[in-house]
SETOR-827328 format. One record per residue (C-alpha): x, y, z; residue in three letters. Coordinates in steps of 0.2 Angstrom, whole numbers, plus 2048, in hexadecimal, padded with zeros to 3 digits. Example, Ala and Ser with C-alpha at 12.3 -4.5 7.8 and 13.67 -1.06 7.14 Angstrom:
83E7EA827ALA 8447FB824SER 
***
This chain:
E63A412CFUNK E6FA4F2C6UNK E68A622C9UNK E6BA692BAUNK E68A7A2AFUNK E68A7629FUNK E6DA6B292UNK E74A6C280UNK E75A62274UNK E82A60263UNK E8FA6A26EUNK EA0A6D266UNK EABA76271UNK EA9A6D284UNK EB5A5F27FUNK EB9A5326EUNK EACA51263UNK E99A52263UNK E93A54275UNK E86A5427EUNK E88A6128BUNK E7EA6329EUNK E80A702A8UNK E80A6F2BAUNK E77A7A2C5UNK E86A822D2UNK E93A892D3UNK E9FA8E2E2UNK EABA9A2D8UNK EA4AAD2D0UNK EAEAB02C3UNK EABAC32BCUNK EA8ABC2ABUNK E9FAAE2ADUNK E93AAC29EUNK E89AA32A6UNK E84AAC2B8UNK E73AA32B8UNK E7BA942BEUNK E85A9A2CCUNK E77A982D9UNK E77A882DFUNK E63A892E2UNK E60A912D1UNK E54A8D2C5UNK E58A7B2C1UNK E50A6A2BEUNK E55A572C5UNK E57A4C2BAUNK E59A382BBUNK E65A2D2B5UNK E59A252AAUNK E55A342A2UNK E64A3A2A0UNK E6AA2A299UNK E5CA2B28CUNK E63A3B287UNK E73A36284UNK E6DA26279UNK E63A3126FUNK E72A3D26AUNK E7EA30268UNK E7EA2F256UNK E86A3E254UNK E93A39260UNK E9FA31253UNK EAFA2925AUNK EB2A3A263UNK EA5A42269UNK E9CA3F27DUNK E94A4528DUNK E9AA54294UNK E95A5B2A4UNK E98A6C2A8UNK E92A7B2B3UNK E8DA832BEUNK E9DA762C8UNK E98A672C3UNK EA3A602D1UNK E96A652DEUNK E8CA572D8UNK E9AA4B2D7UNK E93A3E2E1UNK E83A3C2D7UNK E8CA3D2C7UNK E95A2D2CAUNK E86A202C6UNK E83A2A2B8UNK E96A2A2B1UNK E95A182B6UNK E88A152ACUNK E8FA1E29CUNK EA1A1729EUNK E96A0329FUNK E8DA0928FUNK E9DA10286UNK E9BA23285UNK EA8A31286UNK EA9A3B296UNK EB1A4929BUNK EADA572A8UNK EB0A692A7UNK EB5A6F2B8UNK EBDA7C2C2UNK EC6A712CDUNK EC2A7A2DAUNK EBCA6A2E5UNK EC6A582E8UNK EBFA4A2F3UNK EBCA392F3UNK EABA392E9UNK EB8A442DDUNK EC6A392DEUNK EB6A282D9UNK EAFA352CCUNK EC0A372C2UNK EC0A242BEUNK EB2A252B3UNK EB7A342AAUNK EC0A35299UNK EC5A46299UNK EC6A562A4UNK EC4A692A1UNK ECFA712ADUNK EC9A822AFUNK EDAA8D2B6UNK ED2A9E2B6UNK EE3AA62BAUNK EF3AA32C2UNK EF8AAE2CFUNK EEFAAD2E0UNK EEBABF2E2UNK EE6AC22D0UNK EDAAB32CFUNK ED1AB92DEUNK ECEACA2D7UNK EC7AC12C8UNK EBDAB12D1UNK EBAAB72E3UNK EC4AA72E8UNK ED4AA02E9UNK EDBA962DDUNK EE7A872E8UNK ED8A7A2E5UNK ED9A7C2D4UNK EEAA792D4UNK EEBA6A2DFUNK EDDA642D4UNK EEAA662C4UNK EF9A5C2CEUNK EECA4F2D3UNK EE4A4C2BFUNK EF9A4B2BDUNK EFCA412CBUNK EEEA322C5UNK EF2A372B1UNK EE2A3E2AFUNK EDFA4429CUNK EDFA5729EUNK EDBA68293UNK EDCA7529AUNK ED1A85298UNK ED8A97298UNK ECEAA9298UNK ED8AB5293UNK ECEAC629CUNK ED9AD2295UNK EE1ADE2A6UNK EDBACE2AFUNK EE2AC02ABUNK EEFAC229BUNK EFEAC72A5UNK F0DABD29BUNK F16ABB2ABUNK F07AB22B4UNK F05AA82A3UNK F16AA42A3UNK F14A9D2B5UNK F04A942B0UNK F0FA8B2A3UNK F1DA862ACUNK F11A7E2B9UNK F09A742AAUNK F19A702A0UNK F1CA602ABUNK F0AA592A9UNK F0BA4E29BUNK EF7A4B2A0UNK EF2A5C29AUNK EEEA5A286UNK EECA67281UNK EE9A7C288UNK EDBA86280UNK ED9A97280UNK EC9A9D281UNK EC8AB027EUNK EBFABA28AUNK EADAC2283UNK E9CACA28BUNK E8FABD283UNK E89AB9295UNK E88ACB29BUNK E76ACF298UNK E72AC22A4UNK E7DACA2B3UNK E6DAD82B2UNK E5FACD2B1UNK E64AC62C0UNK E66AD62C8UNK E7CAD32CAUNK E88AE12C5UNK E93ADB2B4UNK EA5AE22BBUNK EAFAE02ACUNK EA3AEB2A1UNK EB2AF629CUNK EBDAE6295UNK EBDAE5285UNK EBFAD627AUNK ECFAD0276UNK EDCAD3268UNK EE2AC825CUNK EF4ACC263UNK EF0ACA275UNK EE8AB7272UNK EF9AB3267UNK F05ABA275UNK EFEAAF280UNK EFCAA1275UNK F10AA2271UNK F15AA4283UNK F08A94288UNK F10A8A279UNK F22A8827FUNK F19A7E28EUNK F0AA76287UNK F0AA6A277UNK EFBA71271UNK EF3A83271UNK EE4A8626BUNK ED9A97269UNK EC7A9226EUNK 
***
């Protein structure tokens, strides 16, 4: 059984192609703009699902796959659940779907390590470089995360990575620099996507009864999204702006 919050269906921005998309329950980082604070509690609203059921799911939508398109599981951290999503990648991979995971790395063990050979692709969530400035921004250090990027390396793990760029938070061009030259000698990591920073999820910070810290940071400029992508360019093979 998979605890999860919700699921979408026809998604096109959580990996190639068509997806369908499940979103864990859980999540053990608190980024100030998450957009999607409902599923930080690990004991928030959720439903179990079976493997079955989500395998009929999967069948369902998967004409509209085409040769790209797949199963991504995403959060919440879906790497809280990693041991019980390893039948259900097992059963995908035995029935030829695409998978990929959208993580924040945050979490590597042996039920990780299992997981990782039934999964196509991975979201690498990096939410910022520098030590003291990604725990101002995620209440959390950020040396898991990247461990878990040397590892995917290490085992040649397909890789994008995913950047918010939080204007004052996480856009410094030195820190962006540093990111890149991290990256530059993983051949694994296909590609970097930018994903500019925005407020969609903010409304939901009050209903839960949270304070939205970032209610002064506006939304980024076109210049500041094409500074960064120029400095993450002369170490990545592809940029892309999300």
């Amino acid at each position: 059984m998979i605890k999860l919050h919700s699921v979408e269906s026809l998604g096109t921005f959580d990996g190639p192609g068509v997806r369908m998309v499940l979103f864990t329950q859980g999540c053990n980082f608190k980024c100030k703009y998450c957009a999607n604070p409902d599923t930080i509690d690990l004991n928030g609203e959720a439903k179990l699902f079976s493997y079955e059921e989500l395998m009929k799911l999967a069948r369902s939508q998967r004409p509209f796959f085409g040769k790209r398109g797949g199963i991504t599981v995403s959060g919440g951290e879906p790497l809280l659940q990693a041991k019980a999503l390893i039948p259900f990648f097992k059963m995908l991979k035995e029935e030829g779907f695409n998978t990929c995971i959208d993580t924040n790395g945050s979490i590597l063990n042996e039920s990780v390590k299992e997981l990782m050979q039934y999964t196509d692709l991975v979201l690498l969530d990096v939410k910022e470089f520098n030590e003291e400035a990604h725990r101002k921004l995620i209440g959390a250090s950020n040396k898991a995360t990247l461990r878990m990027a040397e590892y995917l390396h290490d085992i040649n793990q397909p890789v994008w990575l995913r950047y918010v760029l939080v204007p004052g938070h996480s856009d410094k061009s030195e820190h962006l620099h540093d990111l890149g030259r991290f990256l530059q000698p993983m051949q694994n990591v296909e590609k970097l996507e930018i994903q500019p920073y925005h407020k969609l999820g903010a409304h939901k910070y009050e209903a839960l009864g949270w304070n939205y810290e970032l209610e002064g940071v506006e939304q980024n400029t076109t210049e500041q999204l094409r500074v960064a992508k120029e400095i993450f360019s002369l170490y990545v093979k592809e940029v892309i702006i999300n």
